[in-house]
C-alpha positions as CSV (number, residue, x, y, z in Angstrom):
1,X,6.8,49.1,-8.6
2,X,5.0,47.7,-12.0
3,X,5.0,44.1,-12.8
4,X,4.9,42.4,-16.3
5,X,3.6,39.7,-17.2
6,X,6.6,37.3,-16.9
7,X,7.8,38.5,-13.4
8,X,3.4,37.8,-12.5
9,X,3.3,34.5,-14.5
10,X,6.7,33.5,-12.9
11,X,5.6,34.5,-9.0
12,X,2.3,32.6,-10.3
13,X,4.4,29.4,-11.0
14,X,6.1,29.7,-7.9
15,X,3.0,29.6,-5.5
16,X,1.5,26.4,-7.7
17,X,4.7,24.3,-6.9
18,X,4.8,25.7,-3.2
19,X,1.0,24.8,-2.6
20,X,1.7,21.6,-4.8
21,X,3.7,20.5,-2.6
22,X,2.3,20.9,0.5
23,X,-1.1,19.5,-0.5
24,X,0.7,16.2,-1.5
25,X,2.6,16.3,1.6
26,X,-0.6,16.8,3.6
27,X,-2.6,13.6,1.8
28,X,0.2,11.3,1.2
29,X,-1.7,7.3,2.1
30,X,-4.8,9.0,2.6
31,X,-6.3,6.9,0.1
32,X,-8.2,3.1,0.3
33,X,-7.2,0.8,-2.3
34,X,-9.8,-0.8,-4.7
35,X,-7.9,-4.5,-4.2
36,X,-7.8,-6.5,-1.2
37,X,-4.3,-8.2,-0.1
38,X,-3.9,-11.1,1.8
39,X,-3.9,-8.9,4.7
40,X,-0.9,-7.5,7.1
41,X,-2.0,-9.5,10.7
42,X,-1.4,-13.1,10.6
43,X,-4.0,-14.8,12.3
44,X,-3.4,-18.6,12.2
45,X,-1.5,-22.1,10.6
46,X,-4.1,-24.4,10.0
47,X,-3.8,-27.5,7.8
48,X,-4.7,-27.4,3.9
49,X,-7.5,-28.1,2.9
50,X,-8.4,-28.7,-1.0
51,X,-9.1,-25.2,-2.6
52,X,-7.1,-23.3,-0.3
53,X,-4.5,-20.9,-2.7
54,X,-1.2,-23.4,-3.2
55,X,0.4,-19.5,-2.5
56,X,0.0,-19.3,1.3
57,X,1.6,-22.5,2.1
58,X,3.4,-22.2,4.9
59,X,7.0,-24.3,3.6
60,X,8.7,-24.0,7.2
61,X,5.5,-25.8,9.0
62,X,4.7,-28.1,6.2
63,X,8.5,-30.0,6.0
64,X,8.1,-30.2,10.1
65,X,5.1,-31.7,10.3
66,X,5.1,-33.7,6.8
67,X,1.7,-32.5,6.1
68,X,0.6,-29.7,4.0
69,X,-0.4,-26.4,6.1
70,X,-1.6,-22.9,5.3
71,X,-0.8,-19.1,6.7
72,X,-4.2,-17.2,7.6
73,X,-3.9,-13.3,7.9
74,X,-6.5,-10.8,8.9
75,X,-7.0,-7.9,7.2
């Protein structure tokens, strides 16, 4: 049985997507990041401190205690 070019280029196309696929499946959040977060492990509440970020302020703790506190996480 002869092939042409189309039915080649077609089967061709076929094993691209197939192999494609698998190679995405196979290194899917295999990759490090170039920018840090604030991390995914809390670690601590300590009390604020100026020049801590305003952002990790810890609202629940703070309006308990009346004074300003903070959320550490490790990375």
């Amino acid at each position: 049985m002869r092939m042409d070019t189309s039915d080649i280029l077609k089967k061709v196309r076929q094993i691209e997507i197939q192999t494609g696929k698998l190679v995405e499946e196979t290194f899917a959040g295999e990759y490090l990041s170039a920018f840090k977060g604030q991390g995914i492990e809390f670690a601590e509440v300590r009390e604020y401190t100026p020049g801590d970020d305003v952002r990790s302020i810890d609202w629940n703790v703070t309006a308990r205690s009346c004074t300003p506190y903070v959320k550490k996480f490790n990375e």
